[in-house]
C-alpha positions as CSV (number, residue, x, y, z in Angstrom):
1,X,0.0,0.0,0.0
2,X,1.2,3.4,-0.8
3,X,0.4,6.4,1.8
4,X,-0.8,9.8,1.1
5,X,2.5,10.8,2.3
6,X,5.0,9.0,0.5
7,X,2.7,10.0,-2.7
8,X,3.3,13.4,-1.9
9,X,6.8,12.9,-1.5
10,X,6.8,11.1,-4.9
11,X,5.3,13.7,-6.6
12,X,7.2,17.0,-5.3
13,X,10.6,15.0,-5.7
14,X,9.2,15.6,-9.5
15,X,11.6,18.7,-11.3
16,X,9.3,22.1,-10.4
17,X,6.5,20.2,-9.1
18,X,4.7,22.4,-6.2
19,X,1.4,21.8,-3.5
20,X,-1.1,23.9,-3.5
21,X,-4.8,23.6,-1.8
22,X,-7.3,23.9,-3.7
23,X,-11.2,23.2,-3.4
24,X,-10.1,21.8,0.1
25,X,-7.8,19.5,-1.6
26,X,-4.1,19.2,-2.3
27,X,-3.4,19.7,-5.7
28,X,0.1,19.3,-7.2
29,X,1.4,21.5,-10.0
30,X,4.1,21.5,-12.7
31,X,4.3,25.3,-13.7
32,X,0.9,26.2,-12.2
33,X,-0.9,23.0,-14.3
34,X,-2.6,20.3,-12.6
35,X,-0.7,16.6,-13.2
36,X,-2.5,15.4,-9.2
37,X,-5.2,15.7,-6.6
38,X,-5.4,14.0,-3.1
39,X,-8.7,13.7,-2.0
40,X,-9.0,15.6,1.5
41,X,-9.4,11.9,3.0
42,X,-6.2,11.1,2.0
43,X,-7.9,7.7,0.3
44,X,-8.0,8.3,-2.7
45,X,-5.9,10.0,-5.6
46,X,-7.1,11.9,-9.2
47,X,-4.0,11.0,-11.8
48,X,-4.3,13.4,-15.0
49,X,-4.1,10.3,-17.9
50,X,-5.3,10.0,-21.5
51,X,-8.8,8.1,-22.4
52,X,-7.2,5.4,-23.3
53,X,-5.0,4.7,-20.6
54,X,-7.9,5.6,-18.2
55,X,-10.1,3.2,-19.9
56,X,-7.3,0.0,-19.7
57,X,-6.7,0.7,-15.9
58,X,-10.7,0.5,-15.2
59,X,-10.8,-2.7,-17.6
60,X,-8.3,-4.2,-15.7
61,X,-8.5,-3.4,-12.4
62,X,-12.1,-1.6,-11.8
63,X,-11.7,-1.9,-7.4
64,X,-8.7,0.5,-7.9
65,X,-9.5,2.6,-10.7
66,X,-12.2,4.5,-11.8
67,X,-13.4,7.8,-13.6
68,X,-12.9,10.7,-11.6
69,X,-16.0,13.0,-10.7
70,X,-16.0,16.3,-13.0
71,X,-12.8,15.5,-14.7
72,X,-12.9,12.3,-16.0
73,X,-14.6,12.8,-19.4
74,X,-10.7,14.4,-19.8
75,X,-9.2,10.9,-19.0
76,X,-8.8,12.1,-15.4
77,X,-8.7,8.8,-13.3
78,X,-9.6,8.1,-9.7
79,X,-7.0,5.4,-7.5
80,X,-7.6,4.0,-4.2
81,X,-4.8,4.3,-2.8
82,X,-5.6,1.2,-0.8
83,X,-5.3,-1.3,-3.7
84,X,-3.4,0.0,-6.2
85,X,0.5,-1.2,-6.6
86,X,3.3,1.1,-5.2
87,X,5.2,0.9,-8.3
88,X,2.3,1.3,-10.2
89,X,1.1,4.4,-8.7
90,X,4.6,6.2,-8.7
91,X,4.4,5.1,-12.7
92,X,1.4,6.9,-12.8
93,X,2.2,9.9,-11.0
94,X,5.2,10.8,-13.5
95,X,3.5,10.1,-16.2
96,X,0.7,12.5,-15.7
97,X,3.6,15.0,-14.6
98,X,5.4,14.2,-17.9
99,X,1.7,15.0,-19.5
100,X,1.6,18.5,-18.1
101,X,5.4,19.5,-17.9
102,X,6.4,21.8,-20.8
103,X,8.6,20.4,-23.5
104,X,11.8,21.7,-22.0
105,X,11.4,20.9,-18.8
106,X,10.8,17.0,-20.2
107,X,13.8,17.5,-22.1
108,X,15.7,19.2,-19.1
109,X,14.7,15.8,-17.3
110,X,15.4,13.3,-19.4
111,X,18.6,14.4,-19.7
């Protein structure tokens, strides 16, 4: 099981990622763009992802995964945090930092 607070630690150990609250919840930023929200709870996590990859983690795992409310028509996708894999879940995390990053910064990185 991953925490609340070693996903926050995954995701702001990300280059220029940043916290800020927002709607009562944590969001985390990459140059002011949302790539992560922590529910309040600390239970469950919103991943920025594409359709398709939102639609193969649902298939596959559908106790884990699921559409996230408002933002899910985007390919936003809710995670228990209670179920899903570790490794998984920090795969997740930078790829929907790597989503929202701007070119350079990605190119800055994966250098």
């Amino acid at each position: 099981m991953i925490t609340a607070a070693k996903l926050r630690k995954t995701a702001l150990a990300l280059p220029e990622a940043e916290e800020r609250e927002t709607w009562g919840e944590a969001t985390f930023r990459v140059r002011d763009r949302i790539f992560m929200i922590l529910a309040s709870n600390g239970k469950t996590v919103a991943v920025k992802a594409t359709l398709e990859d939102q639609a193969a983690l649902i298939t596959a795992d559908p106790g884990t995964f699921s559409v996230a409310s408002y933002v899910g028509r985007f390919g936003w996708t809710r995670v228990q945090l209670a179920t899903v894999d570790p490794d998984e879940m920090r795969e997740l995390v930078t790829d929907a930092w790597r989503a929202t990053a701007p070119k350079r910064l990605l190119a800055s990185y994966d250098a």
